[in-house]
RODO-2510 file (C-alpha; in nm, 4 decimals, decimal comma):
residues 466
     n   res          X          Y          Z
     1     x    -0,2417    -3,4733    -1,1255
     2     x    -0,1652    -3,2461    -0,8330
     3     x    -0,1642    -3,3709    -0,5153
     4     x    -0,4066    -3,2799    -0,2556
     5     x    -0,2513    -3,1450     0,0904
     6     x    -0,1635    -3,4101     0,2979
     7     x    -0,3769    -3,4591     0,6317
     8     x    -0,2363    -3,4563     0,9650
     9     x    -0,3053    -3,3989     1,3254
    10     x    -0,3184    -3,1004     1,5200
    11     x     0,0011    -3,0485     1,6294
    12     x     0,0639    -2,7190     1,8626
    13     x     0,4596    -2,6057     1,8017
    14     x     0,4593    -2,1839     1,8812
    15     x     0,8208    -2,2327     1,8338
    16     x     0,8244    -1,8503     1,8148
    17     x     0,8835    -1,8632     2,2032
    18     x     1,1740    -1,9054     2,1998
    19     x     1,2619    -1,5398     1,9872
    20     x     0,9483    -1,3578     2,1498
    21     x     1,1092    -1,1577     2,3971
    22     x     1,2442    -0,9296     2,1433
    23     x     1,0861    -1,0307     1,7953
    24     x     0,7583    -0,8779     1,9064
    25     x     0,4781    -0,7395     2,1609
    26     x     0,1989    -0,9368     2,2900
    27     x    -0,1501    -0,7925     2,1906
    28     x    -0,4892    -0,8224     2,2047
    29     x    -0,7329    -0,9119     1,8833
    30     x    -1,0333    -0,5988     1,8679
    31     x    -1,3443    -0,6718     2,0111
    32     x    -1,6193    -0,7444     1,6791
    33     x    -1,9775    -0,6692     1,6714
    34     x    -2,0590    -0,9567     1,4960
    35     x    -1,8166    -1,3177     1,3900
    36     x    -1,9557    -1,4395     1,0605
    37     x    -1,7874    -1,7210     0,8597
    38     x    -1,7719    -1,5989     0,5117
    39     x    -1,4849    -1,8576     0,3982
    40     x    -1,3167    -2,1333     0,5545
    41     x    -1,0476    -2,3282     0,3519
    42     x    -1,1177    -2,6894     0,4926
    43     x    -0,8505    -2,8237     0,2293
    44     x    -0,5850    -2,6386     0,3786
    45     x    -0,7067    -2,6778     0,7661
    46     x    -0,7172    -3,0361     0,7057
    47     x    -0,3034    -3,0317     0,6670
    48     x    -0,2858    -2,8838     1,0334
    49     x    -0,6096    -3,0986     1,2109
    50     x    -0,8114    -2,7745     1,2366
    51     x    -1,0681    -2,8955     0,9543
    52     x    -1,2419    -3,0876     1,2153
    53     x    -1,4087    -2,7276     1,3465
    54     x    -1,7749    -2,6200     1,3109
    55     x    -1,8147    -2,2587     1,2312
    56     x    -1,8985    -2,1479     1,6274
    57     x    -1,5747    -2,2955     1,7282
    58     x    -1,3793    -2,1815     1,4075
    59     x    -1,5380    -1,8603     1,4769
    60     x    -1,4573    -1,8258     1,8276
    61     x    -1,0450    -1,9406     1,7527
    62     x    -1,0362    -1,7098     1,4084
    63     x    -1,2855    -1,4331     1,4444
    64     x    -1,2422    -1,3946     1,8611
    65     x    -0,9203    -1,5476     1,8760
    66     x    -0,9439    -1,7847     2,1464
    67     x    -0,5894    -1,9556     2,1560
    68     x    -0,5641    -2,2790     2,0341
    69     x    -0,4912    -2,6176     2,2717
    70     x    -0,0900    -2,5904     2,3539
    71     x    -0,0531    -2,2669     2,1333
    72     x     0,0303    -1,9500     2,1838
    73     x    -0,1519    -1,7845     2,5157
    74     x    -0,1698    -1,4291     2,3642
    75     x    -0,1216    -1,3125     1,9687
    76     x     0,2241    -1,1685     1,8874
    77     x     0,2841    -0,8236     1,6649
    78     x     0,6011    -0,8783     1,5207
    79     x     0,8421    -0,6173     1,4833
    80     x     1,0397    -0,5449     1,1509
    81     x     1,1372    -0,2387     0,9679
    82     x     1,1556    -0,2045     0,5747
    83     x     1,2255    -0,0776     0,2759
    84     x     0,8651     0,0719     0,1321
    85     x     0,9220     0,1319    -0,2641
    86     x     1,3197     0,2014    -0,1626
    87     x     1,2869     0,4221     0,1220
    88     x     1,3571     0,2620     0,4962
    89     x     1,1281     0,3218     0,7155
    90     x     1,2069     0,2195     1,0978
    91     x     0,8578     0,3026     1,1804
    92     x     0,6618    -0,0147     1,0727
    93     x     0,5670    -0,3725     1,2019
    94     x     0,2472    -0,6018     1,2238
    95     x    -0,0442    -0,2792     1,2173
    96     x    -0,2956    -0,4860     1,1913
    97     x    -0,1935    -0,8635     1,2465
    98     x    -0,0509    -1,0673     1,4361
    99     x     0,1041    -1,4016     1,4558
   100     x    -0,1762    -1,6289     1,6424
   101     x    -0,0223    -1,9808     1,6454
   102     x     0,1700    -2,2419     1,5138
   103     x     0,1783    -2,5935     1,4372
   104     x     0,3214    -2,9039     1,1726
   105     x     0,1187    -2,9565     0,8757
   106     x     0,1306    -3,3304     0,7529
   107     x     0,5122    -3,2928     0,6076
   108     x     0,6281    -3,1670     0,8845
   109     x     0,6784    -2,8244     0,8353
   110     x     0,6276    -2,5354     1,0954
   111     x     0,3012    -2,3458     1,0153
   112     x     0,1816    -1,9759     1,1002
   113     x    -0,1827    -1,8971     1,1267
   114     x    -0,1058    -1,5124     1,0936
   115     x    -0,4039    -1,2777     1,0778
   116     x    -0,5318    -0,9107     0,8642
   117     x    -0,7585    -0,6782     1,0073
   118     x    -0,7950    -0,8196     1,3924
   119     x    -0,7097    -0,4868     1,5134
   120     x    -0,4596    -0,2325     1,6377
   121     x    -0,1007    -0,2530     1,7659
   122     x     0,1945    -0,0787     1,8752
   123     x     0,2835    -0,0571     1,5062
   124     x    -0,0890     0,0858     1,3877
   125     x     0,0510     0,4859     1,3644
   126     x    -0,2300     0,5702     1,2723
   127     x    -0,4403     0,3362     1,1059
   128     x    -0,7574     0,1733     1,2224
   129     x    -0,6242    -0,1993     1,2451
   130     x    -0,9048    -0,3373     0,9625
   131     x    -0,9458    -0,4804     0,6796
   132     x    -1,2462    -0,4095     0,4314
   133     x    -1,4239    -0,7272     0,3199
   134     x    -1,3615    -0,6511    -0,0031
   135     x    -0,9931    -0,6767     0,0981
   136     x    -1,0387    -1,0118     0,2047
   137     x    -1,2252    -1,1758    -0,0404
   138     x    -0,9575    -1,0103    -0,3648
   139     x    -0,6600    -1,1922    -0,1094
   140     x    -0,9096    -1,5321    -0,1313
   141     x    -0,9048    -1,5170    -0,5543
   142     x    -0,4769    -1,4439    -0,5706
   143     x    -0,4011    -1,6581    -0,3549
   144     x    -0,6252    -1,9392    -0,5037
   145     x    -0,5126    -1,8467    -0,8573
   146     x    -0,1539    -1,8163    -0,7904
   147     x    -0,1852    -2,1938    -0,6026
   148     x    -0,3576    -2,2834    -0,9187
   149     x    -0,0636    -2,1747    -1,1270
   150     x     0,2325    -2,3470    -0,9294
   151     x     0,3451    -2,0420    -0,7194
   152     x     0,4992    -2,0442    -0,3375
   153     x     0,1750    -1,8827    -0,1736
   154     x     0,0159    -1,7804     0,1762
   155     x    -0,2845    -2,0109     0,1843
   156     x    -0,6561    -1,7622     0,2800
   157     x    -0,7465    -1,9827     0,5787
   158     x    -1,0317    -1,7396     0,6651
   159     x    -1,2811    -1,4899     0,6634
   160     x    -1,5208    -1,3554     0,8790
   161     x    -1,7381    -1,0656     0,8518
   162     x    -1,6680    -0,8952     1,1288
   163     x    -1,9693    -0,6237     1,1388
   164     x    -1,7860    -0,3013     1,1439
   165     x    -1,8020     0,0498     0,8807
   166     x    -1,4768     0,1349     0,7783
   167     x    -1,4032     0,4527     0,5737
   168     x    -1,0966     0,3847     0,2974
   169     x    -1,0044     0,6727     0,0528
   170     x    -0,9145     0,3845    -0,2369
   171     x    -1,3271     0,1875    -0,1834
   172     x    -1,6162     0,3217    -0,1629
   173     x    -1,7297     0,3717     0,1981
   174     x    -1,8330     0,2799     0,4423
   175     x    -1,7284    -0,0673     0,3501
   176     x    -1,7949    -0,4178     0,5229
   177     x    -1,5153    -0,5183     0,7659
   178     x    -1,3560    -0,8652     0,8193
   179     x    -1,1324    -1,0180     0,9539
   180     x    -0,8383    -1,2638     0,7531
   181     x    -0,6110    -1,5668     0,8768
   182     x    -0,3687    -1,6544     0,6158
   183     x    -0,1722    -2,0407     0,6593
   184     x     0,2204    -1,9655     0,6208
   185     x     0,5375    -2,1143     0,6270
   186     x     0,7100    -1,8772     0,8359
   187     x     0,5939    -1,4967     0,8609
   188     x     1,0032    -1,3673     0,9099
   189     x     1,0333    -1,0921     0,6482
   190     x     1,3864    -0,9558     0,5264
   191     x     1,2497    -0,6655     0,7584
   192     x     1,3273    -0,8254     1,1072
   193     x     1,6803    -0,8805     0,9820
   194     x     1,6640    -0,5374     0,8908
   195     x     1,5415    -0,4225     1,2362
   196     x     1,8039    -0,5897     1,4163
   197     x     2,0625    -0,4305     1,1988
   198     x     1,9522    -0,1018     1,2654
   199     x     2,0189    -0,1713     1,6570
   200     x     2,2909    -0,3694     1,5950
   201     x     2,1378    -0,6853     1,7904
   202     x     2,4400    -0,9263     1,6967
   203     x     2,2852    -1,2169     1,9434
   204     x     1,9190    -1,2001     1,7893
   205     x     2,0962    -1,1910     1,4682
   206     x     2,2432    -1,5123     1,5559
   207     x     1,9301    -1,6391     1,7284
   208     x     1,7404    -1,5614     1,3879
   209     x     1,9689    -1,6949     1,1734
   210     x     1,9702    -2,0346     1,3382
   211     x     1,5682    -2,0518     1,3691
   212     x     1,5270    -1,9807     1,0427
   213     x     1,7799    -2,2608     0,9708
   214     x     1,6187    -2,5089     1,1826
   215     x     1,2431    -2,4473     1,0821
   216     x     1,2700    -2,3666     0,7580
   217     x     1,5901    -2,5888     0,6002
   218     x     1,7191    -2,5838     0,2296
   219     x     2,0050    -2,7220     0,0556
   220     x     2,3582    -2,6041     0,1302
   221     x     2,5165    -2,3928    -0,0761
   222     x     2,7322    -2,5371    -0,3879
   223     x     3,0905    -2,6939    -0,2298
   224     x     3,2674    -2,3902    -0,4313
   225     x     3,1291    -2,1095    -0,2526
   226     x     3,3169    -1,9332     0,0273
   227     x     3,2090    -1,9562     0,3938
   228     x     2,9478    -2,2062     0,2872
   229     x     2,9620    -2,3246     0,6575
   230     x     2,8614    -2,0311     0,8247
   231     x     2,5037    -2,0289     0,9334
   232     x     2,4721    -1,6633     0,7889
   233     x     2,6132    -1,7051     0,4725
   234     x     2,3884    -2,0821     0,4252
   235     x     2,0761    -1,8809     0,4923
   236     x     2,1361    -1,6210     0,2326
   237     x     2,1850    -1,8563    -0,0364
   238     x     1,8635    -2,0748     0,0434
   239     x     1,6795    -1,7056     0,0313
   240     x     1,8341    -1,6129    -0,2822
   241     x     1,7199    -1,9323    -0,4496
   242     x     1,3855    -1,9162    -0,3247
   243     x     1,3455    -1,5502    -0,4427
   244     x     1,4963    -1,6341    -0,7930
   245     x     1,2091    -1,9406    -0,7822
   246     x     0,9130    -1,7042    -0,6495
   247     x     1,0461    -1,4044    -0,9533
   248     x     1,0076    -1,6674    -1,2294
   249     x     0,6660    -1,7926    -1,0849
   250     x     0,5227    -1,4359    -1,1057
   251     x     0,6692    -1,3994    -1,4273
   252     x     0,5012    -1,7621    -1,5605
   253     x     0,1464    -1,6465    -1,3880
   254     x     0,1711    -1,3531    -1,5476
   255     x     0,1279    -1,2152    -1,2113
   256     x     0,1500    -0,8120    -1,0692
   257     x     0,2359    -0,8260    -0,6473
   258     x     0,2231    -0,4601    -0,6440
   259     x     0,4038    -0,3852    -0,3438
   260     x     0,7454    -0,5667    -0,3227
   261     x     0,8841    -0,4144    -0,0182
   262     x     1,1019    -0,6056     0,1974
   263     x     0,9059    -0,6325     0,4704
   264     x     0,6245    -0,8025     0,2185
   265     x     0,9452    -1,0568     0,1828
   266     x     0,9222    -1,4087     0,3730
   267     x     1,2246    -1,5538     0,4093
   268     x     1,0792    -1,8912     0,2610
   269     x     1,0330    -1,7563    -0,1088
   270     x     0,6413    -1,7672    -0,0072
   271     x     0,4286    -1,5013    -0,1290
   272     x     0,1744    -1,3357     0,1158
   273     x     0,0698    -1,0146     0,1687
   274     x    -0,1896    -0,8954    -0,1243
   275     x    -0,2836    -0,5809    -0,1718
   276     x    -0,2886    -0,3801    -0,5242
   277     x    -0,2495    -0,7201    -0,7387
   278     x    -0,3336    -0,7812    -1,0650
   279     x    -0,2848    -1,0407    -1,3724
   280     x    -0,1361    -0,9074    -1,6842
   281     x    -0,4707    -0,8610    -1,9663
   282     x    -0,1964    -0,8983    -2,2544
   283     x     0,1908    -0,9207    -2,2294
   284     x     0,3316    -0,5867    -2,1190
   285     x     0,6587    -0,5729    -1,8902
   286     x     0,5200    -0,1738    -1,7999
   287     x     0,1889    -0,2738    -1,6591
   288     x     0,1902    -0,1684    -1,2879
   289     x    -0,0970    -0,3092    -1,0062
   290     x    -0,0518     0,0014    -0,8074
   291     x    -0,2320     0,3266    -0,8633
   292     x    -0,0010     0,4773    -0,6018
   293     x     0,3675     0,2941    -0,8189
   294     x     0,4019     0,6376    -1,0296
   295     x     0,7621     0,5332    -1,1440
   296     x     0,6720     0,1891    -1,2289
   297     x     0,9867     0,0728    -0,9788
   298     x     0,7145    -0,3118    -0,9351
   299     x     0,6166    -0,2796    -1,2707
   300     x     0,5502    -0,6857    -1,3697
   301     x     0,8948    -0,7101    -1,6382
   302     x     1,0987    -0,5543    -1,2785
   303     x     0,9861    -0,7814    -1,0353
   304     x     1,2832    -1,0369    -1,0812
   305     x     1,5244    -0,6338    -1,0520
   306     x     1,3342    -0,6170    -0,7354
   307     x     1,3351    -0,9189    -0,5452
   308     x     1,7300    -0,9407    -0,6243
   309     x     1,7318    -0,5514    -0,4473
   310     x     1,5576    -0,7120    -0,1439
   311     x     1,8014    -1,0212    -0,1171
   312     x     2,0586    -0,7491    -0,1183
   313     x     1,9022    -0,5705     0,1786
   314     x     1,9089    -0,9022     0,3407
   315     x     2,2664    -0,9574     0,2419
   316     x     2,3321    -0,5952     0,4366
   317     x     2,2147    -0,7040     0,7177
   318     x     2,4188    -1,0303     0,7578
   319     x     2,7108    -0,8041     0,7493
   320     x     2,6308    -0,7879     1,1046
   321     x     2,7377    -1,1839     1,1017
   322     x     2,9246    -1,2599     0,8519
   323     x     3,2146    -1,1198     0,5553
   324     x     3,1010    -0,9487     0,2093
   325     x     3,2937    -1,1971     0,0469
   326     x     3,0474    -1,5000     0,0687
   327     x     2,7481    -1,3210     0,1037
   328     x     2,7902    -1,1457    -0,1926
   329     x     2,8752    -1,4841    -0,3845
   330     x     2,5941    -1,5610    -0,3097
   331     x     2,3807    -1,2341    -0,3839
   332     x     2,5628    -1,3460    -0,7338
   333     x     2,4065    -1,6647    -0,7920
   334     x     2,0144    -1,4680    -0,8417
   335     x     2,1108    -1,4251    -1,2396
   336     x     2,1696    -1,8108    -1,2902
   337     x     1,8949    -1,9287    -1,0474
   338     x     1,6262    -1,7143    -1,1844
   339     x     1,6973    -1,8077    -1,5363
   340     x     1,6796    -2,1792    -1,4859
   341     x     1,3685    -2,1464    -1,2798
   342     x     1,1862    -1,9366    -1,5645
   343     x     1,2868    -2,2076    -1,8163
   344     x     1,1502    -2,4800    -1,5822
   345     x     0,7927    -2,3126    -1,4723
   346     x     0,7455    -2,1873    -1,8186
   347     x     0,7966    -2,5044    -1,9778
   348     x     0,5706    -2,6528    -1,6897
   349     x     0,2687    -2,3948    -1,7725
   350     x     0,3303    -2,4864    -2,1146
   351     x     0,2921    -2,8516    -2,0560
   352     x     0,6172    -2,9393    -2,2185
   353     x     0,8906    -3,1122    -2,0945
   354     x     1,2606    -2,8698    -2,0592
   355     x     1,5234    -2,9407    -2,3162
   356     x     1,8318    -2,7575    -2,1772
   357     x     1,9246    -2,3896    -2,0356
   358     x     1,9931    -2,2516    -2,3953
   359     x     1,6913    -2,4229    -2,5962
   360     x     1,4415    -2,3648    -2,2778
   361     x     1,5384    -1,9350    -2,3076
   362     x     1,5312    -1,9086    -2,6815
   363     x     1,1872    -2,1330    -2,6418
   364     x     1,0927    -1,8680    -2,3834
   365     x     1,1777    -1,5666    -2,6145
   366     x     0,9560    -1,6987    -2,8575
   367     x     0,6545    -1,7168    -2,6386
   368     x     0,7123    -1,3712    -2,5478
   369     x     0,7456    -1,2383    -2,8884
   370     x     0,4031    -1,4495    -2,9772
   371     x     0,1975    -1,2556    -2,6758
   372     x     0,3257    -0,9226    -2,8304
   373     x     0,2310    -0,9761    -3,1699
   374     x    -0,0998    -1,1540    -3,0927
   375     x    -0,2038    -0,9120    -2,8259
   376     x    -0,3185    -1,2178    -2,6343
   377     x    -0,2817    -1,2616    -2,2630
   378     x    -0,0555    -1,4819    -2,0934
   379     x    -0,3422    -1,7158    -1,9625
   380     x    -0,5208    -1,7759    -2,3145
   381     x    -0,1591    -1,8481    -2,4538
   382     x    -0,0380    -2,1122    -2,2424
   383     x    -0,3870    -2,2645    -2,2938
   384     x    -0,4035    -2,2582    -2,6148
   385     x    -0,0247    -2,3821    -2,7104
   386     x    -0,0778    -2,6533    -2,4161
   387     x     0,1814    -2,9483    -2,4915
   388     x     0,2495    -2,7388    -2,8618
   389     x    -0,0800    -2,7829    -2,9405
   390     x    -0,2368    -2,5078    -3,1254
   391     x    -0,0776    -2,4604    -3,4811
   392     x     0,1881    -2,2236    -3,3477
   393     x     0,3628    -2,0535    -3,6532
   394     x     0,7179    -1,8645    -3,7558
   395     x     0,9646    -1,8434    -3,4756
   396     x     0,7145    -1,9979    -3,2400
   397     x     0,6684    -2,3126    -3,4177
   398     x     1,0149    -2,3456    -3,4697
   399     x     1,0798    -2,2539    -3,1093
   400     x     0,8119    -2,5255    -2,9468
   401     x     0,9802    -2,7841    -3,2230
   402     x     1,1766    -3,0955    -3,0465
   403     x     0,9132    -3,0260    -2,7606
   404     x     0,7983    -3,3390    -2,6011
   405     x     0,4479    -3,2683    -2,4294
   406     x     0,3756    -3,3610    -2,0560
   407     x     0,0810    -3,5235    -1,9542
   408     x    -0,2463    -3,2892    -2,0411
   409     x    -0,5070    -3,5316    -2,0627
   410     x    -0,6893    -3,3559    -1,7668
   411     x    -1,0362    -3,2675    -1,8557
   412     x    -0,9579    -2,9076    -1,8218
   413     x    -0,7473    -2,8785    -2,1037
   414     x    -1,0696    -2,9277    -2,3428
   415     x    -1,2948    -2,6530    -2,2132
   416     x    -1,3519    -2,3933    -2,4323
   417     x    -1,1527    -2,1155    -2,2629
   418     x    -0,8836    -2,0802    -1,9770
   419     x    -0,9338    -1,9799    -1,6102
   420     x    -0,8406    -1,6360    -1,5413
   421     x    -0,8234    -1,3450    -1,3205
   422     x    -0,8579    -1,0157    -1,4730
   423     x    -0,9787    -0,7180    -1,2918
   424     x    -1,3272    -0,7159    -1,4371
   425     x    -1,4044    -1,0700    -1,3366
   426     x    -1,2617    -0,9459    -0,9597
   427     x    -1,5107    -0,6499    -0,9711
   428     x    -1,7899    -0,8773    -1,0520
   429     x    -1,7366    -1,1425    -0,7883
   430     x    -1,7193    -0,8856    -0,5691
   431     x    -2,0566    -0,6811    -0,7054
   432     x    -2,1949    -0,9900    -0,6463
   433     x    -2,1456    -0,9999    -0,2493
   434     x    -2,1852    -0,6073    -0,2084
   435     x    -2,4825    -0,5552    -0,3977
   436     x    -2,6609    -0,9419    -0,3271
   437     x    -2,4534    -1,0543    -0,0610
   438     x    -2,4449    -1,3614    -0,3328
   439     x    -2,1305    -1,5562    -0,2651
   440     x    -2,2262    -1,8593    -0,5282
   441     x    -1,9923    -1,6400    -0,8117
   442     x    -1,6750    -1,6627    -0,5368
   443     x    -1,7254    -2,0207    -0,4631
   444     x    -1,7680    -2,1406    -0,8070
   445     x    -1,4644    -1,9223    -0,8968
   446     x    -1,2555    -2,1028    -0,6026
   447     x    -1,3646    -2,4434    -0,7292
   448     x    -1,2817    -2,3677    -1,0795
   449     x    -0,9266    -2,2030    -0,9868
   450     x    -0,8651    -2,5658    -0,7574
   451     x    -0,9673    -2,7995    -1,0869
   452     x    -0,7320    -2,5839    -1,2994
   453     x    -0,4303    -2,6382    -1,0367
   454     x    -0,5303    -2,9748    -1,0859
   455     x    -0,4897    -3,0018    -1,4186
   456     x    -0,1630    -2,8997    -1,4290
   457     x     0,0126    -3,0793    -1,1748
   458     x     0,2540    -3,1122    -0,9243
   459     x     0,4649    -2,7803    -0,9638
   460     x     0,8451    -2,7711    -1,0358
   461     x     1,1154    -2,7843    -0,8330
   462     x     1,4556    -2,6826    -0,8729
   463     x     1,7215    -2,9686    -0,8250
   464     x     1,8159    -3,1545    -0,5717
   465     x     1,5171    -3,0433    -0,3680
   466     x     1,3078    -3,3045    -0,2230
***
C-alpha cells in the first residue's frame, strides 16, 4: 500500500529571499470578479498545515493572494530564459505565475505554492496572464493520474473560478477563467541557469548552485567521477539522474508532456507545467500531444532524446563554473541511469519484482512487442499481465517467466477494467462542468485515480536513495 502524505505543521521558509534580488520581480496577483473554490487538494495541504482552511480563507490566500503568516510579503515572477522546441528564446519568464510562498512539508522538504493564471507580469509580452478553467481542471486529471502511476509530479493544490471571459484560439470562447496553485518541490527550471549564462552572472551562478544544493540534496556523484567535489559538477549529476528517473516514468505511464522545453524543466526531476498532454490509446513511439509539434521533436518514444538535450543545456551553462571534463561525465551517465530506471518502474507497473539489468530489458522488449501486436494500450496491458497474470503467450510468456509477483492483493486489481486517461474520457469530464457545471464526473475520477495509486504502492527508487 502507498503511503498517504505525511502531516505536518505550517511551517513558513520563503527561502527564495535570499536569491530574490536578481532571480525575479515582485508583482501583484489580478484583481477577480468573483473567488470560487472549484478544487482544493486537502491531502496534499495537509503535508504543509494549510488543510486546516475553510474555503473564505483558502479563497482569500489562493484566489486573492493574501500572503501567508511569515511568508513571502509580495508574489515573485521569476526570471528564466529557454529553449522552446530548440530555439532560445531570452524573452520569457513567469507570464502568468508567480512563486507565492514557501514552506516544509512533513519530511522536511522546501515547498513552492506557485500559481497559473493570477495575472500579468513583466514577462506577459503579450498575453492576458489567464488561464481557462478548462486549463485547470485537464492539469487536476495529469497530475492525479501521473501520482497514481508512480511519477515525480507538481501536486494541483487549487482552483478557483475566477469569473472572467477569456478568448483562446485552441477552446472555444469565451471560456471560464480560473485561477491554479500547483504544490512543488522547487520551481528552478534549467532556464534560470540558462539566464544567468546569457549575462554571464558567475556569483548568482554560484549562489544558485549552492541553493539548489542545500534545499534540494541528492547523492554524490560515484567516487570515480572527476571533480565530484565541486558544487557545479555534484548538481549536474543529481539532475541528470533525476531526469533519467522522470524519462522512464513517462515512458512506464505511457505518458505524452507535450512541451519539453527547458524552462518546463525543474531541477528536482519533478514534472509540472501541463499543457498539450496526453496518454498513449495504444503503443506508438510517433504519437505527439501537441497539435502545434509538426516534426514530432516530443513525440512520446523521444522524450528520454529530449530530456538528455535539456541536461545538456544545463551542462552549458555550468561551463560558467566549472570544466567540460566532469560535467560532461556526467551528461554521460543519462544512457545507464535511464535504462535501469525503465527496468525498475516497468517491472513496478507490472507488479513484478526486477531480476537484473539484462533480464529486466529483454523482459521490457517483450512487453513492447505484446502492445504492438495486440493493439492494446499501455494501461489495459499492465492490468491485465499484473504480477504475470493473464495467460501471456510466445516471447511474452517466456519473457515474464522466472518473474516473482509483488504484492497485488489490492482490491483494485479485480475490477473489471483499468483506470485510464484518454482524451475522450478528458472531454467528457470536462462537458460535464461546461455544459452542467456538474463536477460529480471530476471528483469521482480523482477518487478513482487516488485508489489506483493505492493499489500499486510505494513507487521505486533508484539506489541508495532514502
Amino acid at each position: 500500500m502507498r503511503s498517504e502524505p505525511q502531516p505536518s505543521e505550517y511551517r513558513a521558509d520563503p527561502a527564495i529571499a535570499e536569491l530574490s534580488d536578481w532571480i525575479a520581480s515582485p508583482v501583484d496577483a489580478a484583481d477577480f470578479p468573483q473567488t470560487a473554490v472549484r478544487f482544493r487538494n486537502d491531502r496534499w495541504a495537509a503535508s504543509v498545515g494549510l488543510d486546516h482552511l475553510d474555503d473564505e480563507t483558502w479563497a482569500k490566500h489562493f484566489g486573492r493572494f493574501k500572503p501567508l503568516d511569515g511568508n513571502l510579503p509580495q508574489p515573485l515572477a521569476l526570471k528564466y530564459h529557454g529553449h522552446q522546441f530548440r530555439v532560445y528564446n531570452p524573452e520569457i519568464g513567469d507570464g502568468r505565475g508567480f512563486l507565492f510562498a514557501q514552506m516544509r512539508d512533513g519530511n522536511g522538504r522546501l515547498m513552492d505554492l506557485g500559481t497559473k493564471g493570477s495575472g500579468q507580469t513583466p514577462f506577459s509580452r503579450m498575453g492576458d496572464g489567464r488561464l481557462t478553467l478548462k486549463g485547470g481542471v485537464r492539469e487536476i486529471l495529469a497530475t492525479e493520474m501521473l501520482e497514481a502511476l508512480g511519477a515525480n509530479t507538481s501536486k494541483t493544490f487549487s482552483i478557483i473560478e475566477t469569473g472572467e471571459k477569456l478568448h483562446r484560439e485552441d477552446e472555444p470562447s469565451p471560456a471560464r477563467s480560473a485561477v491554479m496553485v500547483r504544490l512543488s518541490h522547487s520551481h528552478i527550471r534549467i532556464g534560470t541557469f540558462q539566464r544567468l549564462l546569457a549575462h554571464e552572472e558567475t556569483e548568482q551562478m554560484e549562489a544558485l548552485v549552492s541553493y539548489c544544493l542545500s534545499h534540494f540534496p541528492g547523492p554524490m556523484p560515484p567516487d570515480d567521477a572527476p571533480g565530484r567535489d565541486e558544487p557545479a559538477v555534484i548538481l549536474l549529476h543529481q539532475v541528470v539522474e533525476r531526469m533519467a528517473d522522470l524519462a522512464a516514468s513517462y515512458m512506464a505511464a505511457g505518458f505524452v508532456h507535450g512541451v519539453l522545453n527547458t524552462d518546463n524543466m525543474n531541477i528536482t526531476g519533478e514534472s509540472f507545467d501541463y499543457g498539450p498532454w496526453r496518454w498513449l490509446p495504444t503503443w506508438d513511439p510517433g504519437f505527439t500531444a501537441a497539435y502545434f509539434d509538426h516534426s514530432g521533436l516530443y513525440a512520446f518514444g523521444r522524450q528520454p532524446e529530449a530530456l538528455h538535450w535539456n541536461c545538456g543545456q544545463l551542462a552549458v551553462a555550468l561551463r560558467l563554473l566549472a570544466d567540460s571534463e566532469p560535467l560532461v561525465a556526467a551528461m554521460n551517465r543519462f544512457g545507464e541511469l535511464y535504462m535501469a530506471a525503465i527496468a525498475r518502474r516497468w517491472c513496478w507497473r507490472l507488479g513484478v519484482e526486477p531480476r537484473g539489468s539484462d533480464t529486466d530489458t529483454a523482459l521490457v522488449g517483450a512487453c513492447e512487442q505484446a502492445m504492438r501486436d495486440s493493439k492494446i494500450g499501455p494501461d489495459a496491458f499492465f492490468f491485465a499481465h499484473r504480477g504475470g497474470r493473464g495467460d501471456p503467450a510466445g516471447e511474452l510468456a517466456e519473457a515474464l517467466s522466472g518473474y516473482k509477483p509483488t504484492d497485488s492483493s489490492h482490491e483494485y486489481w479485480s475490477d473489471e477494467a483499468p483506470q485510464s486517461m484518454l482524451i475522450e474520457e478528458v472531454e467528457a469530464i470536462w462537458s460535464a462542468i461546461a455544459d452542467d457545471d456538474d463536477w460529480g464526473p471530476l471528483q469521482s475520477k480523482v477518487a478513482r485515480l487516488r485508489r489506483m495509486g493505492q493499489a500499486h504502492g510505494e513507487p521505486p527508487k533508484p539506489s541508495g536513495h532514502a
